[in-house]
N, C-alpha and C positions, 0 to 999 in steps of 0.2 A: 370366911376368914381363914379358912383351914388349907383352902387351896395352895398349891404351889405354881407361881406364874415361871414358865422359862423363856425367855427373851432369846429370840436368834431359832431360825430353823432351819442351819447346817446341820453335819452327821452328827457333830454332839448337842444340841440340842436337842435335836430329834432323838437320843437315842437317851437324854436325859428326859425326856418327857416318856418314854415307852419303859425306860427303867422304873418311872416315880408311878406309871400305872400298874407295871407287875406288882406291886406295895398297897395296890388299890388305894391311892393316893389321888382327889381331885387334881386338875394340873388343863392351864389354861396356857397356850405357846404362841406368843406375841413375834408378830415376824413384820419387818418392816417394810420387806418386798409386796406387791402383787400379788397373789394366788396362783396366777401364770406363769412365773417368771421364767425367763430364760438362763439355763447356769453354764456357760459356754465353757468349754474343754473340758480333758480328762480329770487337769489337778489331781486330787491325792488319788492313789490309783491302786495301791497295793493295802489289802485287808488283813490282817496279821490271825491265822488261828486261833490265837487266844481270842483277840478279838470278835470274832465269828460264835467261841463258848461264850462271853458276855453277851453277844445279840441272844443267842439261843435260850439263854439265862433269862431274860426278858421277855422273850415271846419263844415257846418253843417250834425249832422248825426255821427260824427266821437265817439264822446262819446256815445250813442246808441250802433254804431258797438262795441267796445270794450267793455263794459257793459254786452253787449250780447254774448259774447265770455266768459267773465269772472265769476267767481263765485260770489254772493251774499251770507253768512250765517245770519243766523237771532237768533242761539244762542248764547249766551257767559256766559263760566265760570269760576271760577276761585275755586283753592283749597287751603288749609294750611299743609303740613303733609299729605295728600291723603285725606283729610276731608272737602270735597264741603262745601266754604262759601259766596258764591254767584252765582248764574245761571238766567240768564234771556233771555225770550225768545218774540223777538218783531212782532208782528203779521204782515204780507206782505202788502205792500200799494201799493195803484197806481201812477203812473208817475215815475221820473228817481230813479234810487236806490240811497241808502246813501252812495255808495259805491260798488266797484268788486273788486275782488281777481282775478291775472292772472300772471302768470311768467312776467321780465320785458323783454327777449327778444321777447314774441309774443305781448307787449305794443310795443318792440320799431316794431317788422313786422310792424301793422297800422298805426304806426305814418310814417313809412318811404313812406306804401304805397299811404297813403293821400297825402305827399310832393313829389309823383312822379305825382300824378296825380293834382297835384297844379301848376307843373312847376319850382319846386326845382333845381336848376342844381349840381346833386353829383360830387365831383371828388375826386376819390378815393388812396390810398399810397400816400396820399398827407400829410407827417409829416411835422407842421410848427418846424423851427427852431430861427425864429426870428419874431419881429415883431418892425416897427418904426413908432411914430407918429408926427402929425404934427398938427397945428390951420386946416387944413383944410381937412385931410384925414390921409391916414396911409398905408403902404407898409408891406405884409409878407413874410415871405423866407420859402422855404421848402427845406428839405433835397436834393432832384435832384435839385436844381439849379432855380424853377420857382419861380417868385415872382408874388403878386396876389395884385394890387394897389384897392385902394376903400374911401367911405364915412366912413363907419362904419365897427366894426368887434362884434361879439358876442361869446365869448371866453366859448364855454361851452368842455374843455378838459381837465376834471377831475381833480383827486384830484392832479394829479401831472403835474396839466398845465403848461406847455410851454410857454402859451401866458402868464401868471402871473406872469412867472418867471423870461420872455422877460420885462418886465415891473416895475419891481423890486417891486413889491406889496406882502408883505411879509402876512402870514397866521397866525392869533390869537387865541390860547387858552390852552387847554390842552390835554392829551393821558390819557386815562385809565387804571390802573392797570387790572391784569390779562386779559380772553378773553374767547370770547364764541365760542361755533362748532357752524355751522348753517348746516341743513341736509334737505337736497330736495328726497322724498319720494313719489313714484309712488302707485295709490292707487292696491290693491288687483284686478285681473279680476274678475268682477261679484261680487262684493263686495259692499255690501252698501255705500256710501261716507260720513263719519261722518262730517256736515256739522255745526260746532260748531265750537270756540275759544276758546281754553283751557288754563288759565296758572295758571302753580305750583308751588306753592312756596316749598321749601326745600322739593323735589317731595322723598320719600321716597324708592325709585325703582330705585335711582341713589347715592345714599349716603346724601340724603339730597340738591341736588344741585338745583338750578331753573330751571325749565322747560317751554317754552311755544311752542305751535303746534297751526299752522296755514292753513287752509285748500286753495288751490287753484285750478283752472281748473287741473283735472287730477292727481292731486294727494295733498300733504301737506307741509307744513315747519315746522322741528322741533329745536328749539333752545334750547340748554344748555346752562348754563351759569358754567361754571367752576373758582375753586378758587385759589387763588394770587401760590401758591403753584402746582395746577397740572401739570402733564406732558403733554405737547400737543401731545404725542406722546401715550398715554392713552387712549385722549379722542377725539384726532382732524382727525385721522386718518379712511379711509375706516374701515380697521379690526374692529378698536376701535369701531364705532359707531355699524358694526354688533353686537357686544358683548351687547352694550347698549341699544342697542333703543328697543328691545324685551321687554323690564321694563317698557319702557312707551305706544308703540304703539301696541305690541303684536307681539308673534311668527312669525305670516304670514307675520312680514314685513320686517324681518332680511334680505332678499333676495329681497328687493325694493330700494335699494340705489341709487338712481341714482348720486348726487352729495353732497358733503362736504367741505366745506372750515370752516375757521377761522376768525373772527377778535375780536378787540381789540376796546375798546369808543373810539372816537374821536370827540372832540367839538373843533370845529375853525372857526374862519371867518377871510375872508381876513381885510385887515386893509382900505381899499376902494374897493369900486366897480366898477371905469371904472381909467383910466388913468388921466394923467394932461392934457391932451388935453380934456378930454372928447369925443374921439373916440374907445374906446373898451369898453365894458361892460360884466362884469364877471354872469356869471350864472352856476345856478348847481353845481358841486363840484369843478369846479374851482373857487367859491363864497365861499363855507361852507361846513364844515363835522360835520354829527350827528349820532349819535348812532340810530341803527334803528327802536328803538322802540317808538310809536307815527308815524311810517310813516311819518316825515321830511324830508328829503332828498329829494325823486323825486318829489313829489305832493310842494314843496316849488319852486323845481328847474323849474319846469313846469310854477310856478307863476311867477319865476325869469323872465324864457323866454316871458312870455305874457306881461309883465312890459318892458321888452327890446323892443319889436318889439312896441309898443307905447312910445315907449320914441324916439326912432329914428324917427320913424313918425313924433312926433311932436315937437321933437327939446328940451324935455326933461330930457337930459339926467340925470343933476346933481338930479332932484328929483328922479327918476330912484336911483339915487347911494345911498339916504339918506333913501326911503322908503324900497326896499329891505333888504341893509341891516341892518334897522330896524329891522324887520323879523325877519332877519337871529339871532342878536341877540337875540331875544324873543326867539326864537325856541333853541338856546345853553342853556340859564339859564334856558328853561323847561325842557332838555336835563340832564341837570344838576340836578334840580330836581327828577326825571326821577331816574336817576344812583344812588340817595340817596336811595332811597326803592329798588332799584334793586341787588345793591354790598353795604350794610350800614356798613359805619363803624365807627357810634357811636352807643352803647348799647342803647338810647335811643330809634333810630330807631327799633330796633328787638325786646325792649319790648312792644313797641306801636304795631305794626303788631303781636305779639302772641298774646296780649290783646284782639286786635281787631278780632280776629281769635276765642276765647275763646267765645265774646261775641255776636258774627254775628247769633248764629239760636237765642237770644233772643230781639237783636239789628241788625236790617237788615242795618242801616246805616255802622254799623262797615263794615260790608261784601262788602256794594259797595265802601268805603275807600276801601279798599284791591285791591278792581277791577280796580280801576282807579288810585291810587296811580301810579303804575310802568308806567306809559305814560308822567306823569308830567301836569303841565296846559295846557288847552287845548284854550284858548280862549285869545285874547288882540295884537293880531298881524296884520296888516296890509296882506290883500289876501294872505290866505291859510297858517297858521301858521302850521298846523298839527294836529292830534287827535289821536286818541286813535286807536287799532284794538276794 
C-alpha cells in the first residue's frame, strides 16, 4: 500500500518514476501501450539545462548521457522576408551545455533505461479505466479487470487522460485558430549538418508563410506555420511537404522525409492539480497544453515530475498543486504572448515587426526584438518555466 503507481510512460512519467525511486520509494508505472511500441517523430525535441540538472538529480550521470547523445547548436538566426535581421553565434564553454537537441523518443530510450536500472517496475497494456480515491490511499482499474491499490498515483497520461477524466478535473483555456505542419528531416549522407536555428518570418519560398527549422541528432525539424484559410491537404501531407520544403531546405532534401504531422495552439491547464483527497497529482499533459514554441511542454512536465516525487516524499502535496500550477499558468500567458508575434492579428503587431525589421542593421536591438519576440517571456516561473530555442 505504500507504493506509488505512475500512469503514462512518456518523459514525465518516466522521469516521475526515476525521481520517486531516487526517494527509495516503491513505484509501479502502468503504461497502456505494448512494451514495443513504436513513438514515431521527433516531437518535443529540445532539453532545457535545467532540466538535464533534474535528470542528473535523479540518477546521477543521466543528463551527461543524454546531453552527449544530443545536439548542442551554438548559432541562431533569424530572418524577415529572406533578409537576415539577426544572427548570433555563442562561443563553446566548459561544463554542462545550456541545452541538447534529441528526438523525444531516444529522450524517453534513457529515461526508460535509467528506470530499469533503478528498479522501476513496468507493467505494460495496462489501460487505466478508472480511478478512486479516498483520505487515505486510492484504487485503479484497468481495462483487463486488474486493480492496482496504493498511497499515491502520478497521473502523467497525456493530453487526453483518463486519470483526469476519472477525477472530474476539467482543462482551462483556449484552441488556436488555424495550424502548423511540423516535418522530421533526415540530414543529407556525408553532408555537412547545418548546426544553426533558423526562423522566418513570412519566409518568401513559401508564400510568405513562417518558417522555423530546428537542428537535431541526425537530422532537423522544420515548422510551417500555415494560414486560418489553408488546406491541410496542401500543405500537411507527405506529397505536400515534398513540393515545399525544397524552398526552404533545398533540392537534396525533398527525398529526406521521414515524418509529418499537424497541430493546432493549445493553451490549457487543468483547473487543479491533484484530486480532493490529495492523492493523485497531474503532471505533464495530463496537467497542461502548450504550443511548442519556447520548449514548454516536456522540460516543464519533467519539472512537474520532480515536484511530484518531493511532494509525496514529504507530505506536500497541496504546495505541489499551487506551485506547479503556478508554472503552468506563467508558461500559457507566455504561450499566449508567444502566438501574439507568431499568428498577429492586430495590424499593430505586423507594423511593429516590419518596423523593426526595417531598422535592425542600424538598430541591433530591433533585430534581437524579432529574435525573441515569437517564444514569449522567458523568466518569472517557479522551476523551469521554459525558454526560448
Amino acid at each position: 500500500m505504500n507504493r506509488v503507481v505512475v500512469v503514462g510512460a512518456g518523459p514525465a512519467g518516466l522521469a516521475a518514476a526515476l525521481a520517486l525511486r531516487a526517494r527509495e520509494l516503491p513505484v509501479v508505472l502502468l503504461e497502456a501501450d505494448p512494451e514495443h511500441r513504436e513513438r514515431p517523430g521527433s516531437r518535443a525535441l529540445f532539453v532545457h539545462g535545467e532540466t538535464l540538472a533534474l535528470l542528473d538529480a535523479m540518477l546521477p550521470g543521466l543528463g551527461t548521457e543524454i546531453s552527449s547523445y544530443g545536439l548542442t547548436w551554438r548559432t541562431r538566426r533569424t530572418l524577415y522576408r529572406g533578409r537576415e535581421v539577426y544572427s548570433r553565434t555563442f562561443e563553446p564553454r566548459s561544463g554542462p551545455p545550456p541545452f541538447t537537441s534529441l528526438r523525444q523518443v531516444d529522450t524517453e530510450r534513457f529515461l526508460r533505461a535509467a528506470c530499469e536500472r533503478a528498479g522501476v517496475e513496468f507493467v505494460w497494456d495496462a489501460r487505466v479505466t478508472d480511478v478512486r480515491t479516498t483520505a487515505t490511499g486510492l484504487s485503479l482499474s484497468c481495462a483487463d479487470g486488474r486493480e492496482w491499490d496504493c498511497a499515491y498515483a502520478v497521473a502523467a497520461d497525456g493530453a487526453r487522460s483518463t486519470v483526469r477524466g476519472s477525477l472530474g478535473i476539467p482543462m482551462e483555456g483556449s484552441r488556436g485558430e488555424g495550424f502548423h505542419v511540423v516535418v522530421d528531416v533526415a540530414e543529407v549522407p556525408d553532408a555537412e549538418p547545418q548546426l544553426e536555428r533558423v526562423f522566418h518570418y513570412e519566409h518568401p519560398g513559401v508564400g510568405g508563410r513562417t518558417v522555423m527549422r530546428v537542428p537535431f541528432t541526425g537530422g532537423f525539424q522544420v515548422d510551417l506555420q500555415c494560414r486560418d484559410d489553408d488546406a491541410q491537404a496542401e500543405f500537411g501531407t507527405e506529397a505536400a511537404v515534398r513540393e515545399w520544403l525544397p524552398a526552404i531546405a533545398g533540392e537534396e532534401y525533398a527525398d529526406c522525409v521521414l515524418w509529418v504531422s499537424t497541430y493546432r495552439f493549445l493553451r490549457k491547464v487543468a483547473a487543479t492539480f491533484t484530486d480532493r483527497h490529495r492523492r493523485v497529482l497531474l503532471v505533464g499533459e495530463a496537467a497542461h497544453l502548450f504550443p511548442p514554441f519556447g520548449a514548454r511542454g516536456m522540460n516543464s512536465g519533467i519539472a512537474d515530475a520532480a515536484a511530484a516525487a518531493e511532494a509525496i516524499a514529504t507530505g506536500s502535496v497541496e504546495q505541489f498543486a499551487q506551485v506547479r500550477r503556478s508554472a503552468a499558468l506563467f508558461n500559457s500567458a507566455a504561450a499566449g504572448a508567444a502566438l501574439d508575434q507568431l499568428r498577429p492579428r492586430r495590424r499593430i503587431v505586423r507594423v511593429r515587426q516590419r518596423t523593426a525589421a526595417a531598422l535592425a542593421p542600424v538598430l541591433p536591438w530591433c533585430g534581437s526584438w524579432l529574435e525573441h519576440a515569437p517564444y514569449g517571456p522567458r523568466h518569472g516561473a517557479p522551476a523551469v518555466a521554459g525558454r526560448k530555442y
